[in-house]
Legacy VTK file of the C-alpha trace (Angstrom):
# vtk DataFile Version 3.0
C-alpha trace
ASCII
DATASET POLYDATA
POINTS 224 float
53.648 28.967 0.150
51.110 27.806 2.991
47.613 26.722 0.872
46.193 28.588 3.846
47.465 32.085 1.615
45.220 31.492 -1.526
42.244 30.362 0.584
42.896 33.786 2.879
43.054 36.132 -0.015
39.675 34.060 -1.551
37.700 35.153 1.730
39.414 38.894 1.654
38.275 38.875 -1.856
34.578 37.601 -1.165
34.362 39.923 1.966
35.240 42.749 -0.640
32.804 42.084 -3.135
29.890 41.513 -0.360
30.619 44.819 1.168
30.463 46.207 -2.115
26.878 44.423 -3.084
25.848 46.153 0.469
27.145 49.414 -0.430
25.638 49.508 -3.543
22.198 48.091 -2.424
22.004 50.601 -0.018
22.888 53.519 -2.108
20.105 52.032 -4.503
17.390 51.626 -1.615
18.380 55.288 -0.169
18.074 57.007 -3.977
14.509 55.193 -4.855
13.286 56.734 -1.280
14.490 60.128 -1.623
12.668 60.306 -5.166
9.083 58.965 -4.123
7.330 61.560 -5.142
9.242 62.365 -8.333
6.899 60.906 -10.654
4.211 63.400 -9.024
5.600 66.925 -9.356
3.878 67.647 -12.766
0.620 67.638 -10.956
1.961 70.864 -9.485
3.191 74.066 -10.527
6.490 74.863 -9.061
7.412 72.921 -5.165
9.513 71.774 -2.752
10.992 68.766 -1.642
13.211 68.555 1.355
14.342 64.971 2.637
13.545 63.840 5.851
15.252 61.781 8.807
13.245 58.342 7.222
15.005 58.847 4.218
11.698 59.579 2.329
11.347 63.073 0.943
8.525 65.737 2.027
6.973 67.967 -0.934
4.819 71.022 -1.121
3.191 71.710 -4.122
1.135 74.330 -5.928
-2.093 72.986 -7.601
-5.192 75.514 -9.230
-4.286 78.294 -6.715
-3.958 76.141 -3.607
-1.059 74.658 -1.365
-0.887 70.907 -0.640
1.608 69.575 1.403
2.649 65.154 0.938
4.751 63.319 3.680
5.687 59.267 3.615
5.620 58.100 6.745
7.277 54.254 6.683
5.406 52.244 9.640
7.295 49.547 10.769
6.141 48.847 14.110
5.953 45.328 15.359
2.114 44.556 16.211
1.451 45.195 13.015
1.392 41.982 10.087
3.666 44.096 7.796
5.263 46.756 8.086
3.413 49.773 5.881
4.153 53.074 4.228
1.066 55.947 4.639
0.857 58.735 2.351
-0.178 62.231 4.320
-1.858 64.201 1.428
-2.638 67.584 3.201
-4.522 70.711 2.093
-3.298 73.296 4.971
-5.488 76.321 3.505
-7.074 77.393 6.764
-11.058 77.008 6.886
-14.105 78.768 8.509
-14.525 75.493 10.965
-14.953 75.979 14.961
-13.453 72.276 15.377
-11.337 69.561 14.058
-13.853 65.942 12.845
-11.173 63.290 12.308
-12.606 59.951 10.385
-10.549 56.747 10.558
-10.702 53.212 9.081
-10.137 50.612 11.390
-8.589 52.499 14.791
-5.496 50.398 16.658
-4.803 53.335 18.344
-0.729 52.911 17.302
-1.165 54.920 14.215
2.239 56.993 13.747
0.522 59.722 11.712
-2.700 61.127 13.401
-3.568 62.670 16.829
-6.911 60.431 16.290
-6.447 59.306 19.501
-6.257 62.605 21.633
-9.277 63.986 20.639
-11.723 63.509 23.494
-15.086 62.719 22.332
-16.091 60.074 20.136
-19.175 60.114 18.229
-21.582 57.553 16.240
-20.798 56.394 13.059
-22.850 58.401 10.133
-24.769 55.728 8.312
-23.406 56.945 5.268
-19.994 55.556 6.461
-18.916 52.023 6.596
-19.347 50.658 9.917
-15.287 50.351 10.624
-14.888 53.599 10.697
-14.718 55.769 13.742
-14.914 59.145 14.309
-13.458 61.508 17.054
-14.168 65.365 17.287
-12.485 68.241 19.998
-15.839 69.322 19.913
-18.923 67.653 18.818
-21.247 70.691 18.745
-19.471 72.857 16.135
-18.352 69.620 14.133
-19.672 70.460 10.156
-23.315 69.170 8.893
-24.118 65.734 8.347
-24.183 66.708 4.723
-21.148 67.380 4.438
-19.716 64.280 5.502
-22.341 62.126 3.073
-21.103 63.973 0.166
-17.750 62.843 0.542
-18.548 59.382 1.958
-17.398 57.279 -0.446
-13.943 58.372 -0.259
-13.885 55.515 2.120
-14.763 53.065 -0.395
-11.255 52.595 -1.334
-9.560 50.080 1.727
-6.662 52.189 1.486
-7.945 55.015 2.287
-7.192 55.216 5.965
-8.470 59.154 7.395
-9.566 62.235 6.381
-9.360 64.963 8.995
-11.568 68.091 8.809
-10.389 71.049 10.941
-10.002 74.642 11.159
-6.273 74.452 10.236
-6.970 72.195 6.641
-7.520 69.138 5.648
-5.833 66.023 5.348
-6.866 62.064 3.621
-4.021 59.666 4.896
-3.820 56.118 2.432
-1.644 53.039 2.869
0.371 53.257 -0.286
2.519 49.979 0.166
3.132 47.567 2.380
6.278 45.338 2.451
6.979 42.287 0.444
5.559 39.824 2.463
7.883 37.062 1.806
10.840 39.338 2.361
9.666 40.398 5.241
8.737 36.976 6.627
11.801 35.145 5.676
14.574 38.093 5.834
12.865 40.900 8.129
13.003 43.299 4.974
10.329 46.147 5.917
12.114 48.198 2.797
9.458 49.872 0.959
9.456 52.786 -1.608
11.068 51.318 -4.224
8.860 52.447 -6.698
7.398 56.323 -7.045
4.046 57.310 -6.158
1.956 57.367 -9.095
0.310 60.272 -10.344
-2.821 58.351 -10.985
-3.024 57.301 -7.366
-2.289 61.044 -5.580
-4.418 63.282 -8.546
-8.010 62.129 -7.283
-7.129 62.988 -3.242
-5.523 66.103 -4.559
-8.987 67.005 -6.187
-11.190 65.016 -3.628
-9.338 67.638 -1.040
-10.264 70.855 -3.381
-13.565 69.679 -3.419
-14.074 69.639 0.349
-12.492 72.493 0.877
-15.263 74.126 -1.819
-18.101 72.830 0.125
-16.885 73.664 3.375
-16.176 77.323 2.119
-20.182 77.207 0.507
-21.560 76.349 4.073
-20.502 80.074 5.347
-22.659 81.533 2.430
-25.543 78.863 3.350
-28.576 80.853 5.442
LINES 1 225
224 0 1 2 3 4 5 6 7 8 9 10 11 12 13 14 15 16 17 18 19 20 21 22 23 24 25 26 27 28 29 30 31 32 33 34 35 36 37 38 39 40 41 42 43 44 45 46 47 48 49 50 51 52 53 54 55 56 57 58 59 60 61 62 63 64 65 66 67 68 69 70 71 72 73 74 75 76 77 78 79 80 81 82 83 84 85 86 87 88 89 90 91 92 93 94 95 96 97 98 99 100 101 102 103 104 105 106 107 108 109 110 111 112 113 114 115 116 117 118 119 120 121 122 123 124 125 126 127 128 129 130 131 132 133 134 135 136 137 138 139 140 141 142 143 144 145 146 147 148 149 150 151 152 153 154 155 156 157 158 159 160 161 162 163 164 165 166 167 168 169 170 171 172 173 174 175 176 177 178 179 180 181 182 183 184 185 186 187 188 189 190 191 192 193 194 195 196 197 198 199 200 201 202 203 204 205 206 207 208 209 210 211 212 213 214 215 216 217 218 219 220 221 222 223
């Protein structure tokens, strides 16, 4: 027998077991995606989740009477240091506003989540607000009270927190929840992210930062 026949069927063999490492890796990366928002649902009563084309799942939810809608949005563009994965925590109850005030942390303009960008007028910083973030309006004359905004200001003290839009449609507060391993990413290009579930401790506070808004909006219609 030609010694080339064992070394032959030791590469078949190796290429085997490789393909099935892949196979099984991605099988593992594609379930831990599709059940992000797993650990989550008991802040709700009754949803749900449909996968979408990312692999990551969408969810709506009912919480104390009101609708909330959560999307993962994995980021991986180029310009940015590492890739990133942004949580869209949405309240779409419409609201008795005449125009949409969008806050964001730290503008590139590249953001894959946000029409930021499109809405034409920009408008001074509220001193309440950290100086990196901007704000953009459709409309600045019908945009909601200074108060408002004050009131709700330190939402932005968390650096993850990335936007809150106020508009007549809902409301929304965007957050970076993960960024990819740096040294995987650096050394292997691996942007995977996801691997663990959003925890409940992380979403409940936006989901009742969001009902609170959405109460003191509703109270400025009653205001004289």
């Amino acid at each position: 027998m030609s010694p080339l026949v064992p070394l032959g069927i030791a590469v078949a063999a190796l290429g085997l077991w490789l393909g099935y490492l892949l196979f099984h890796e991605s099988r593992r990366r594609a379930n831990s995606r599709a059940a992000y928002f797993n650990a989550v649902k008991p802040l709700f009563q009754g949803g749900e989740t449909r996968l979408q084309p990312t692999g990551f799942p969408r969810m709506t939810g009912r919480r104390d009477g009101l609708t909330f809608d959560l999307q993962a949005i994995p980021d991986t563009l180029t310009f940015r240091k590492l890739p990133a994965l942004w949580v869209l925590v949405t309240l779409p109850e419409p609201l008795p506003l005449d125009a949409t005030l969008d806050l964001m942390a730290r503008p590139s303009g590249n953001e894959p989540f946000t029409r930021f960008a499109t809405l034409p007028q920009s408008l001074p910083t509220p001193p309440d607000l950290p100086k990196e973030i901007a704000v953009r309006t459709d409309d600045a004359t019908r945009i909601p009270p200074p108060d408002l905004i004050a009131a709700h200001a330190d939402l932005f003290q968390d650096p993850r927190v990335k936007e809150l839009v106020l508009s007549p449609k809902g409301l929304r507060i965007v957050i970076l929840a993960e960024e990819a391993d740096r040294g995987r990413y650096l050394i292997f290009r691996d942007a995977e992210m996801g691997r663990t579930p959003l925890p409940p401790s992380r979403l409940e506070p936006l989901l009742d930062r969001l009902a609170a808004i959405r109460k003191d909006v509703l109270a400025l219609k009653d205001m004289p």
